[in-house]
PLY file of the C-alpha trace (Angstrom):
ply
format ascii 1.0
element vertex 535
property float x
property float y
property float z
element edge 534
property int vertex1
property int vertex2
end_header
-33.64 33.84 -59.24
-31.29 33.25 -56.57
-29.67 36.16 -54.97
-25.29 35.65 -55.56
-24.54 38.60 -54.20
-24.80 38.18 -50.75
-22.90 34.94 -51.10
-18.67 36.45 -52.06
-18.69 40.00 -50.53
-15.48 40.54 -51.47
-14.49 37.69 -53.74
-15.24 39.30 -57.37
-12.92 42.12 -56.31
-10.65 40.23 -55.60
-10.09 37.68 -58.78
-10.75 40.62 -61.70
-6.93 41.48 -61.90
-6.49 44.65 -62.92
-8.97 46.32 -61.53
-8.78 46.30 -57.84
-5.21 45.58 -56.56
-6.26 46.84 -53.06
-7.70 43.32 -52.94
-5.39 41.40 -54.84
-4.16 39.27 -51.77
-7.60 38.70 -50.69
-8.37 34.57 -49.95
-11.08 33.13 -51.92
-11.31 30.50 -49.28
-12.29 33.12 -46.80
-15.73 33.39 -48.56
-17.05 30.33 -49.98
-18.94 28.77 -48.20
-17.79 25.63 -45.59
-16.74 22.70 -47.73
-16.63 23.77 -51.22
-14.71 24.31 -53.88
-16.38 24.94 -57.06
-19.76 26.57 -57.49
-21.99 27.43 -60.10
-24.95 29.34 -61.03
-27.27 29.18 -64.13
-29.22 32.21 -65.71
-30.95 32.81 -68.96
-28.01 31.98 -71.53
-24.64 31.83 -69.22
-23.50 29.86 -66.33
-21.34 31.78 -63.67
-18.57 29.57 -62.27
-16.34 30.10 -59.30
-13.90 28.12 -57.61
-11.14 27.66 -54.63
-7.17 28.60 -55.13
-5.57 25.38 -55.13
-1.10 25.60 -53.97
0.49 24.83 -57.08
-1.97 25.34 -59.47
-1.08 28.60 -62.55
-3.83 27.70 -64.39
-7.62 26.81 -64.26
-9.05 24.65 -66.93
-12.75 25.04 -67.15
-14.19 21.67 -68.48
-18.44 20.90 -69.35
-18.65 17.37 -68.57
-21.50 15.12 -70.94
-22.02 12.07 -71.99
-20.50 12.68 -75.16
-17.14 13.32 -72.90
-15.20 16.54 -71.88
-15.62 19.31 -73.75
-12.75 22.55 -72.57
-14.69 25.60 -72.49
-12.00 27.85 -71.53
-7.94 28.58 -69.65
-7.77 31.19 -66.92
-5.75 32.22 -64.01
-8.39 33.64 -62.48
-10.66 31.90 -60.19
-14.18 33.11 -62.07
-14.94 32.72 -65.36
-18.69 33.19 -67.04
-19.91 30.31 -69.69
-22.22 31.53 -72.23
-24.53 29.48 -74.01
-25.71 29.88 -77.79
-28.85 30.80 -77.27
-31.65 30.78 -74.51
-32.72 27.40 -74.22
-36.73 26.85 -74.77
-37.01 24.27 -71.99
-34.46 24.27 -68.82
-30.83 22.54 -69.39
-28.50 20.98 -67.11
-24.93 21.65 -67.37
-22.20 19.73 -65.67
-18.70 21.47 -64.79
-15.42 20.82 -63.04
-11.99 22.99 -63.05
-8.83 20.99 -63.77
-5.41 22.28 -61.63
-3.00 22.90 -63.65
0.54 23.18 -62.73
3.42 25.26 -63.13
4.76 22.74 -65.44
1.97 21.97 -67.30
0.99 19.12 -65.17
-2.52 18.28 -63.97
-2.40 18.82 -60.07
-5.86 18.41 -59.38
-9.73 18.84 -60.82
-12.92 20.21 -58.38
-15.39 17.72 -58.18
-18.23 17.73 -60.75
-20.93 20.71 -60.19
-24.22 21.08 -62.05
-26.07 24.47 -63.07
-29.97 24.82 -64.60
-29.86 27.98 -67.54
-33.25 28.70 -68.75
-35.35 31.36 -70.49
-36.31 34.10 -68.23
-38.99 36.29 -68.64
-38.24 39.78 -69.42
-38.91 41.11 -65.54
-36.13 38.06 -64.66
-34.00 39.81 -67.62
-33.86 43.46 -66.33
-33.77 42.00 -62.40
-30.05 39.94 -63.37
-28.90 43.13 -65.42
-29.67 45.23 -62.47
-27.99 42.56 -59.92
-24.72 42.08 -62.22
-24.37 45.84 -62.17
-24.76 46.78 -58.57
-21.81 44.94 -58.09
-19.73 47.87 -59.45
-20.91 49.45 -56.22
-20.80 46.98 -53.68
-18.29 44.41 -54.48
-15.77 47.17 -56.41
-16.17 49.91 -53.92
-13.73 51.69 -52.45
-12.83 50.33 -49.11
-11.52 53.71 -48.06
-14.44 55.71 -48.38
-17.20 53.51 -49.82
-17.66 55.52 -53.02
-17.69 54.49 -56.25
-14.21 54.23 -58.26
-14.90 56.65 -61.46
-13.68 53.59 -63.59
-12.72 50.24 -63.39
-9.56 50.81 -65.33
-8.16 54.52 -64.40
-5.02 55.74 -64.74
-5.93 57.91 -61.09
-4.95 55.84 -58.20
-8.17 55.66 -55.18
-10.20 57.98 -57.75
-13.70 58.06 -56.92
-16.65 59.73 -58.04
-18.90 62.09 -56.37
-21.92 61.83 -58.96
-21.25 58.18 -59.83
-21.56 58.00 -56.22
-24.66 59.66 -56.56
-25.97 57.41 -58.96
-24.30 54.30 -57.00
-26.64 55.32 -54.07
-29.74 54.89 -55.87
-28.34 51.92 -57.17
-27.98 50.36 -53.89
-30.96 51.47 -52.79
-32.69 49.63 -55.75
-30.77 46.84 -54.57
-32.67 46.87 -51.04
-35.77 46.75 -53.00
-35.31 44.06 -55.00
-33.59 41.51 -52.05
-29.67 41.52 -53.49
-28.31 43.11 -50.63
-29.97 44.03 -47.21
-31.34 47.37 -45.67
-28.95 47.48 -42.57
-26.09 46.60 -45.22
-27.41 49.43 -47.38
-27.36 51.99 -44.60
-24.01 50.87 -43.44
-22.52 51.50 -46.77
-24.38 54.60 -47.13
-23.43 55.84 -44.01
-19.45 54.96 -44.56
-20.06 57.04 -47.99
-21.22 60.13 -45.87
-18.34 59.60 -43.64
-15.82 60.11 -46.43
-18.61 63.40 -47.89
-18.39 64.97 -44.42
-14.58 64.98 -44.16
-13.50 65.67 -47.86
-12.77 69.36 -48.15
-15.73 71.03 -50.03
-15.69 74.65 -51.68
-18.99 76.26 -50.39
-20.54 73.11 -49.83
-20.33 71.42 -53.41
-17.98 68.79 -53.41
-15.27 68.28 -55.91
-16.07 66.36 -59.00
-13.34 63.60 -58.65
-11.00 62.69 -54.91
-8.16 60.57 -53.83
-9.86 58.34 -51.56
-6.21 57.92 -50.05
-5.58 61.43 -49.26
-9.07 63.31 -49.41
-7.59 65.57 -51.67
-9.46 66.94 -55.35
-7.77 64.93 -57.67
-7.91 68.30 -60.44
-10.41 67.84 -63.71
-9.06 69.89 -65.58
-6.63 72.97 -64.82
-8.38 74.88 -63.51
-11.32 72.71 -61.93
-10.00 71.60 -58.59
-12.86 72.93 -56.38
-16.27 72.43 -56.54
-18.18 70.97 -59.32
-21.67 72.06 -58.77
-23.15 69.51 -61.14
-21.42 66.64 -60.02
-22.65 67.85 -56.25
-26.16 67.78 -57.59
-25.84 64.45 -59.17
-24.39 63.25 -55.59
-27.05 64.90 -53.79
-29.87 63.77 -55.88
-28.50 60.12 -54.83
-28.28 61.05 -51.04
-31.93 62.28 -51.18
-33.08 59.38 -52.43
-31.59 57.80 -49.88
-33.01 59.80 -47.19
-36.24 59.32 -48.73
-35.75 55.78 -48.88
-34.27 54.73 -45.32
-37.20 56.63 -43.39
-37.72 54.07 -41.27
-37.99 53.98 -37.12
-34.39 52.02 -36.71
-32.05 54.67 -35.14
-29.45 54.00 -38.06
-32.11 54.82 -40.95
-33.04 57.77 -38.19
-29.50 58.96 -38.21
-28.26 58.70 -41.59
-31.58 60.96 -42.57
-30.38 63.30 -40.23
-26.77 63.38 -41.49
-27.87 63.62 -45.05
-30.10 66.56 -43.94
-26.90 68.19 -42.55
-24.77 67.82 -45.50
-28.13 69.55 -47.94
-28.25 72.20 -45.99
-24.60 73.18 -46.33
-24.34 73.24 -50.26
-24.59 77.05 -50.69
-25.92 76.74 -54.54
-26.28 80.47 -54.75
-22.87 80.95 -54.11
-22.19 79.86 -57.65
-24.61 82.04 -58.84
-21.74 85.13 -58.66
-24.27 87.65 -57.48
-25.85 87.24 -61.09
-28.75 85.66 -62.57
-26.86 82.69 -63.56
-25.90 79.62 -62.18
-21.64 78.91 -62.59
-20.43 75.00 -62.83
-16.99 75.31 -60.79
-15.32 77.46 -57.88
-11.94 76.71 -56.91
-10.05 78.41 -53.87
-7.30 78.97 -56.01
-8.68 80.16 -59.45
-12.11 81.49 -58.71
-15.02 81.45 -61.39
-12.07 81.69 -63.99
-13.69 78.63 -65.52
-16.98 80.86 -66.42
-18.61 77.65 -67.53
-22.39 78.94 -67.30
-24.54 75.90 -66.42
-26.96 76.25 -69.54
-29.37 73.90 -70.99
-30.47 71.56 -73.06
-28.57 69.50 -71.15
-28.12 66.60 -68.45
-27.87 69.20 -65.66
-31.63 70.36 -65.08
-31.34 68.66 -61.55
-28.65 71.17 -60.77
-31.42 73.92 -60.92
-34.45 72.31 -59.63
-31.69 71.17 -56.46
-30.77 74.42 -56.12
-34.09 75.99 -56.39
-35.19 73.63 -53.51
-32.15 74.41 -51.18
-33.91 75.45 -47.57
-30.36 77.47 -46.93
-29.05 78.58 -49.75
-31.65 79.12 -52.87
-31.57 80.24 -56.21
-34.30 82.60 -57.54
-36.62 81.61 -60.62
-34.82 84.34 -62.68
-31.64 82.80 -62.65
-33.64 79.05 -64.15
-35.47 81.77 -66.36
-32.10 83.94 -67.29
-29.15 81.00 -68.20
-30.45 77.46 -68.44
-33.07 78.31 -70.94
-30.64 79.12 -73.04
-31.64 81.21 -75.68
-29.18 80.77 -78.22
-30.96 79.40 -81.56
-31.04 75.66 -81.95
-29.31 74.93 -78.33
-32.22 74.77 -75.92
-35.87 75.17 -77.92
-35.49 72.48 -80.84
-39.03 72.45 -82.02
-37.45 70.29 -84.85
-39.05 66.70 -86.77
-36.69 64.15 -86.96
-37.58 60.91 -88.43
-41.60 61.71 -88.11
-40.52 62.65 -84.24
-41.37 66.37 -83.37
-38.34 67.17 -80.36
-39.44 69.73 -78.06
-36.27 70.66 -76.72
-32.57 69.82 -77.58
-29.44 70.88 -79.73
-30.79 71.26 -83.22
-27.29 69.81 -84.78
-27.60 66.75 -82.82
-30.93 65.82 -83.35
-31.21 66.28 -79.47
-27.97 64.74 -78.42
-26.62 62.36 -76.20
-28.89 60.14 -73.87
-27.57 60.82 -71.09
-28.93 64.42 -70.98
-32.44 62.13 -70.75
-30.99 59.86 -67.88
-28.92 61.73 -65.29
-31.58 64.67 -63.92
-34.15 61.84 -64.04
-32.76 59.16 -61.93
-34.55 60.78 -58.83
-36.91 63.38 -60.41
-39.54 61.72 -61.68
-40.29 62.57 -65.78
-44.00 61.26 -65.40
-46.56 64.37 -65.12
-43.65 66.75 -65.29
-44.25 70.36 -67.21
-43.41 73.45 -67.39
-43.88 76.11 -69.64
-41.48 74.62 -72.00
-41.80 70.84 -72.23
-43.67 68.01 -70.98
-41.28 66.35 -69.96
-41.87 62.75 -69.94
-42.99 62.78 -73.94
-39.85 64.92 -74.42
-37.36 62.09 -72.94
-39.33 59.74 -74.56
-39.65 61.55 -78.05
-35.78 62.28 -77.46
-35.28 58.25 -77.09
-37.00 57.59 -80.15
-35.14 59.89 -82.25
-31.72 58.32 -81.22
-33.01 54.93 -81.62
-34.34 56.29 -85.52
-30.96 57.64 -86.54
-29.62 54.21 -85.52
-31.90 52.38 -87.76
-31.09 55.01 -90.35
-27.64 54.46 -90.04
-26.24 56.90 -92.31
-22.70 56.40 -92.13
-23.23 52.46 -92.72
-22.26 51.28 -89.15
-21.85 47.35 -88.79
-24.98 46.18 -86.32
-27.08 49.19 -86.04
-30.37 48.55 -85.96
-33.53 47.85 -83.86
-31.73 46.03 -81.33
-28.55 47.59 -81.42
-28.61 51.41 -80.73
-27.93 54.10 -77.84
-25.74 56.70 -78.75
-24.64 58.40 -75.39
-21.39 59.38 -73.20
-18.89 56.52 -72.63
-15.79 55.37 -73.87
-14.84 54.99 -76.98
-13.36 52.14 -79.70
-10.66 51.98 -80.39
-9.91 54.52 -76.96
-10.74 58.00 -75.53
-13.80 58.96 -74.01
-16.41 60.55 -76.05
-20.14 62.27 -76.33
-21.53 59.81 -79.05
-24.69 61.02 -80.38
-26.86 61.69 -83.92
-25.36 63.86 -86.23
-22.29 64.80 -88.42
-19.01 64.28 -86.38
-20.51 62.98 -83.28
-21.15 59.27 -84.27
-18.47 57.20 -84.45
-20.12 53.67 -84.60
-19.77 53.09 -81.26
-23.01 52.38 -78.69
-22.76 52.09 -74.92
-25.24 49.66 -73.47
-26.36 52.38 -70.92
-28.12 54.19 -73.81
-30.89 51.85 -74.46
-30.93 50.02 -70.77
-31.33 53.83 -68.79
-34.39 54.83 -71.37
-36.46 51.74 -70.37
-38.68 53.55 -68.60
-39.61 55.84 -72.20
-39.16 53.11 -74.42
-39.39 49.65 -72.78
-39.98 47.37 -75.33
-37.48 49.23 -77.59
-34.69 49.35 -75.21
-35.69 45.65 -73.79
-35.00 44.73 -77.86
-31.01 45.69 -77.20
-31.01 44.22 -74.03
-32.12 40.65 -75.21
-29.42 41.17 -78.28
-26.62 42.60 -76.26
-27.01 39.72 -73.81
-28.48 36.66 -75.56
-26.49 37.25 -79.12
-23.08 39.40 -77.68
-23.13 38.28 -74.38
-19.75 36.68 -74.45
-18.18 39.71 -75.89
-20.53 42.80 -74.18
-21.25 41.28 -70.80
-19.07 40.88 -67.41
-18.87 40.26 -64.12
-20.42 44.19 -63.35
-23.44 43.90 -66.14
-22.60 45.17 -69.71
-18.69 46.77 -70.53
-18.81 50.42 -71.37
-18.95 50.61 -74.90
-19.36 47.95 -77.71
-18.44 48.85 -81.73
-18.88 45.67 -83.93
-16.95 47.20 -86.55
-13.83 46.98 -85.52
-11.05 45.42 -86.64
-9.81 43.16 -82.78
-11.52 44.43 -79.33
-14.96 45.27 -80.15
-15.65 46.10 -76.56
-13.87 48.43 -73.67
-14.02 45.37 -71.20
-14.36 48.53 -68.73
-16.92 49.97 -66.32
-17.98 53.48 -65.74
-19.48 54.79 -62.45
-21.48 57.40 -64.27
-23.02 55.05 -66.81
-23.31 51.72 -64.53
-25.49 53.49 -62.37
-28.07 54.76 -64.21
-28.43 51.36 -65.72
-29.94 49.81 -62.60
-31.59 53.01 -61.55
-33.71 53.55 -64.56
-34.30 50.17 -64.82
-35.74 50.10 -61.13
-37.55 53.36 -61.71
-39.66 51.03 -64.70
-39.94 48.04 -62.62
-41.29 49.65 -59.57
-40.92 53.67 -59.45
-39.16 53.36 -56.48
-36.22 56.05 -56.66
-39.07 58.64 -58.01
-40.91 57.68 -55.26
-38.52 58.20 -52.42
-37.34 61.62 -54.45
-40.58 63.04 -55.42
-42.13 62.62 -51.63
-39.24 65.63 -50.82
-41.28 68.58 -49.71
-37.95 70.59 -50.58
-38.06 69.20 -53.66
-41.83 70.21 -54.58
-41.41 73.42 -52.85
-38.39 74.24 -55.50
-40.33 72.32 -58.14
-43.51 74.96 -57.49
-41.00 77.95 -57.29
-39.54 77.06 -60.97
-43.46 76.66 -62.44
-43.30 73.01 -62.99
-46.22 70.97 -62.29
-45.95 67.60 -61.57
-47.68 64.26 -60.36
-48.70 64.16 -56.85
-47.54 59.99 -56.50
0 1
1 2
2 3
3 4
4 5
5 6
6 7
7 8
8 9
9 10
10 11
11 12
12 13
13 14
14 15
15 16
16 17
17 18
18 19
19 20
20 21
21 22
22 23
23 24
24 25
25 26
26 27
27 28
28 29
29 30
30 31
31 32
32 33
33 34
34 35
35 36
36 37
37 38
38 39
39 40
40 41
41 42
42 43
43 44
44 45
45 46
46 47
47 48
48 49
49 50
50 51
51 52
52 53
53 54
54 55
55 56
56 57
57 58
58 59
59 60
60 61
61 62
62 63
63 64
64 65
65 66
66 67
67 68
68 69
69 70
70 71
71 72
72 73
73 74
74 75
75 76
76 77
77 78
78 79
79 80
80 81
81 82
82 83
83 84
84 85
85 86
86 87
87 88
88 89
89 90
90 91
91 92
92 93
93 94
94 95
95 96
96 97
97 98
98 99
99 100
100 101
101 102
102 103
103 104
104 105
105 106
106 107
107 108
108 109
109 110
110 111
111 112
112 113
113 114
114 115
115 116
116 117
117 118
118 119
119 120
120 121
121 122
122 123
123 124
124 125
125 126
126 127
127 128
128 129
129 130
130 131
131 132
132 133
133 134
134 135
135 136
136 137
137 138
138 139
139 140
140 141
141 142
142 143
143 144
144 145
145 146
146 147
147 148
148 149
149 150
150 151
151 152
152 153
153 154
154 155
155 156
156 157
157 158
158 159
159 160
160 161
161 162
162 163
163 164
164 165
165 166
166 167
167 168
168 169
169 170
170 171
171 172
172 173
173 174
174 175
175 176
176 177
177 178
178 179
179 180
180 181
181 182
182 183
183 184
184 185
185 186
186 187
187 188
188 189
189 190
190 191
191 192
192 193
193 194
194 195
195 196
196 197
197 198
198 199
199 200
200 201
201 202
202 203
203 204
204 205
205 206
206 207
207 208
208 209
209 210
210 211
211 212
212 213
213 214
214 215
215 216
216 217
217 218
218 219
219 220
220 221
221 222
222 223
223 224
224 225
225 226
226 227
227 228
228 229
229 230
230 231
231 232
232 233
233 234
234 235
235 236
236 237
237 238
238 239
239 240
240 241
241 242
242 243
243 244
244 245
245 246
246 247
247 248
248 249
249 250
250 251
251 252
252 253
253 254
254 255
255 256
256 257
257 258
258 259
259 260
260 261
261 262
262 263
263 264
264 265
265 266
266 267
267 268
268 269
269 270
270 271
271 272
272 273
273 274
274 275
275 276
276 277
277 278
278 279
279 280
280 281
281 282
282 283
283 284
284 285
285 286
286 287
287 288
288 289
289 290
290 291
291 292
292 293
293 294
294 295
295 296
296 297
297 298
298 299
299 300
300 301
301 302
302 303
303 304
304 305
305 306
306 307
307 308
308 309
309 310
310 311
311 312
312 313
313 314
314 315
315 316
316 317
317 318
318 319
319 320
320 321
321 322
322 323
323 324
324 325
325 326
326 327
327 328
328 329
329 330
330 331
331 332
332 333
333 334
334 335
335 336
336 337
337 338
338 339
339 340
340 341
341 342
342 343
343 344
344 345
345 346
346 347
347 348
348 349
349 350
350 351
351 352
352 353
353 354
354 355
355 356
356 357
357 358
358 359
359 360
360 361
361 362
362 363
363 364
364 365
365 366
366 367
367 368
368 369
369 370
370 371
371 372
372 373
373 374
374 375
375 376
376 377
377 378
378 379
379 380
380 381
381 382
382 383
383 384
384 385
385 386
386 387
387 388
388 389
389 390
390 391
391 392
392 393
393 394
394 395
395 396
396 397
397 398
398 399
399 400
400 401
401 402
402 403
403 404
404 405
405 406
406 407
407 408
408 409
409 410
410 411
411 412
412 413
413 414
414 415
415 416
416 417
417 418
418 419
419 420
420 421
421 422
422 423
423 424
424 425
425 426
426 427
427 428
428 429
429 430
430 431
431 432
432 433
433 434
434 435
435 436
436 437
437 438
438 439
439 440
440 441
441 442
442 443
443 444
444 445
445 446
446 447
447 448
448 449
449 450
450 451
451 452
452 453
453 454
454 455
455 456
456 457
457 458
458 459
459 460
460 461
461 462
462 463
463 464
464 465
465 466
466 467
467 468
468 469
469 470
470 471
471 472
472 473
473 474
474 475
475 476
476 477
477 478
478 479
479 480
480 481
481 482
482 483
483 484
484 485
485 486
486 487
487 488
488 489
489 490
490 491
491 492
492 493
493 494
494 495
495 496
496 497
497 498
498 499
499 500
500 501
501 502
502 503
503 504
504 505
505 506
506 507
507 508
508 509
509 510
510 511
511 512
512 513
513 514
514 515
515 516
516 517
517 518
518 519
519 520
520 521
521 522
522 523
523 524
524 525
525 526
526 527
527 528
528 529
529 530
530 531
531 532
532 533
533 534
């Protein structure tokens, strides 16, 4: 598969109006390459097209050329546009394209010269690698060019918002890029680096950083009301990335040499037991002005385990066993120790009511810590995530409420936006599924249920492609019942990134290996009675 995004840097930014205006005025001509106007590239059932500015011209008429004539595929002002094809074809096809120039007034001013494009089946390894590639450009093409983090959303009402854990999870998703050949490892460190730029000067609250900033100011943007400090979950998230990272880039080049050294810095200065309030109990915000007012006790079962096995691991500032012992296990009947069948499946640990709940408690704590050979006195934790899948995918299949496409390959009830709007925790149970499924359910449990999850995959993309997948991977959220837009056409930080980190923890283990090799992260790992594999 050939490697695109090396070839526009900027370009994709640049022609998805709407969602970066920083680079609105940006010249395509600046990065194609010398002498062309039109290019295309072929996959498994689309064609990618891109194409020149041309004075003049309002519109772009996409045109397949054959020898039964013309056929118009599509209208666009923009200067990209993706072709999908009905169906994978079983032996390689050649398509033929040029872009017609139209005027102001309706008048042809020009057409591209002809361009060809090969779309064939891929294998299922060649599947996953393109979903991975598409998505990483949410954090290299739509970065921030402020700070280098990740914008929280593609479409936010929060001017320069970015993300400190979709940052997190952007890391790992870059460095999953390295792996794989899409961008390179001095790039990688350069953008890393620029990101802990921006995480050294932002003002942090005892360490943690704030869960959202204007990139434009450095300032928190707030939350909620009282959340305008530190957000000790979202630091974990961000630190679990920058470990990676460090993990990752241990190489003898001074930059890798430095930005380990940097990242070091910034660990040591999170002071997790300052959210601890002198108790045995581990608080999610602090802010200068309102204190622990919030009181939001960070209790399981939940997405935040990494916040206590981070914490636990601090060199500087640790928490003590008691406090994993005394607040995440939460005792509280039904919200921590599930112990419950559902559909044949017997769930360790989860919320009772919600058959386990959303996916994303399964995705976010894993991304880094590595699931496989993971137990404590409470759960083994890889056949709990994967249990945990299975039971989501079940009550899909089940479909109770009658949704329209639920089924084997259409399922993933998780965090993401919703249809027809808001933003919602979708998951089994009464109240809490709304027939909506985000592709990041399914594609961030491949590693627990690969040839389940690689089911919705092929659907999403080979049967919905045209309406669930863009120019960053798969839009947020897709509900085929309703009546119009059956998809967000937005991105998420939090759940684009897990998409290709998950995916490259399957492929090749490679952000649990750079993690797990932590000897903070053992040392906290042995303090909180887990064992785990020695990989």
């Amino acid at each position: 598969m050939r490697h695109i995004i090396n070839i526009f840097p900027v370009l994709l930014a640049a022609l998805l109006s709407g969602l970066a205006g920083a680079w609105a005025q940006a010249d395509p001509a600046l990065y194609l390459p010398a002498g062309s106007v039109i290019e295309a590239q072929g996959y498994d059932s689309h064609v990618e097209l891109r194409w020149q500015s041309v004075p003049g011209a309002q519109l772009y008429r996409v045109v397949v050329v054959s020898d039964g004539g013309e056929q118009v595929r599509a209208e666009t002002g923009k200067l990209f546009y993706m072709d999908f094809i009905t169906s994978a074809p079983a032996v390689p096809q050649v398509y033929t394209y040029k872009v017609v120039e139209v005027g102001t007034d309706g008048g042809i001013v020009g057409e591209t010269p002809q361009v060809q494009a090969t779309v064939r089946r891929f294998s299922d390894d060649e599947l996953m690698a393109m979903v991975q590639q598409y998505t990483l450009r949410y954090f290299v093409e739509f970065a921030d060019p402020l700070s280098g983090m990740a914008f929280e959303r593609s479409d936010g009402p929060r001017p320069n918002c970015v993300t400190t854990g979709g940052t997190g999870f952007g890391i790992m998703a870059i460095v999953a890029g390295v792996e794989n050949g899409f961008i390179t490892r001095e790039d990688a460190v350069g953008r890393i680096g620029k990101i802990v730029t921006s995480l050294e000067n932002f003002p942090r609250f005892h360490g943690a950083w704030a869960h959202w900033y204007d990139s434009s100011t450095g300032r928190p943007y707030h939350f909620s009301a009282k959340d305008n400090g530190g957000d000790l979950v979202e630091t974990a998230f961000l630190m679990q990335g920058l470990l990676a990272a460090q993990g990752y880039f241990d190489g003898e080049a001074p930059a890798e040499a430095e930005l380990g050294r940097r990242i070091e810095k910034l660990w040591r200065e999170v002071e997790w037991d300052h959210y601890t309030q002198g108790q045995d109990a581990l608080y999610w915000h602090w802010s200068p002005e309102h204190g622990f007012e919030m009181n939001h006790r960070i209790q399981g079962y939940d997405e935040t385990l990494i916040t206590y096995i981070l914490a636990a691991s601090s060199p500087t500032h640790p928490i003590s066993r008691r406090v994993y012992e005394s607040c995440w296990v939460n005792r509280k009947d039904g919200e921590f120790l599930c112990q419950t069948d559902f559909y044949g499946i017997l769930l360790p640990l989860g919320k009772r009511m919600q058959m386990g709940g959303p996916l994303f408690w399964v995705h976010y704590s894993y991304i880094g810590l590595c699931p496989k050979g993971l137990r404590d006195r409470y759960a083994n934790y890889w056949e709990q995530n994967r249990r945990y899948t299975l039971v989501n995918r079940a009550y899909c299949i089940d479909n109770p409420y009658g949704w329209t496409g639920y089924g084997e390959d259409f399922w993933g009830l998780t965090a993401s936006d919703a249809l027809p709007r808001g933003y919602r925790a979708h998951s089994p149970g009464i109240g809490n599924d709304t027939g909506t499924v985000a592709p990041t359910g399914a594609l961030s449990s491949l590693p627990y249920t690969p040839q389940e999850s690689l089911a919705v995959l092929k659907n999403l993309y080979r049967n919905l492609g045209q309406l669930t997948f863009g120019p960053f991977g798969f839009y947020d959220a897709v509900n085929l019942g309703m009546e119009g837009e059956k998809t967000t056409g937005s991105y998420l930080a939090i759940d684009q990134g897990p998409i290709v980190g998950m995916i490259e923890n399957h492929r090749h283990g490679t952000l649990w290996n750079a993690f797990m090799k932590n000897a903070d992260i053992r040392a906290g790992l042995d303090k909180l009675g887990f064992t785990y594999e020695n990989n």
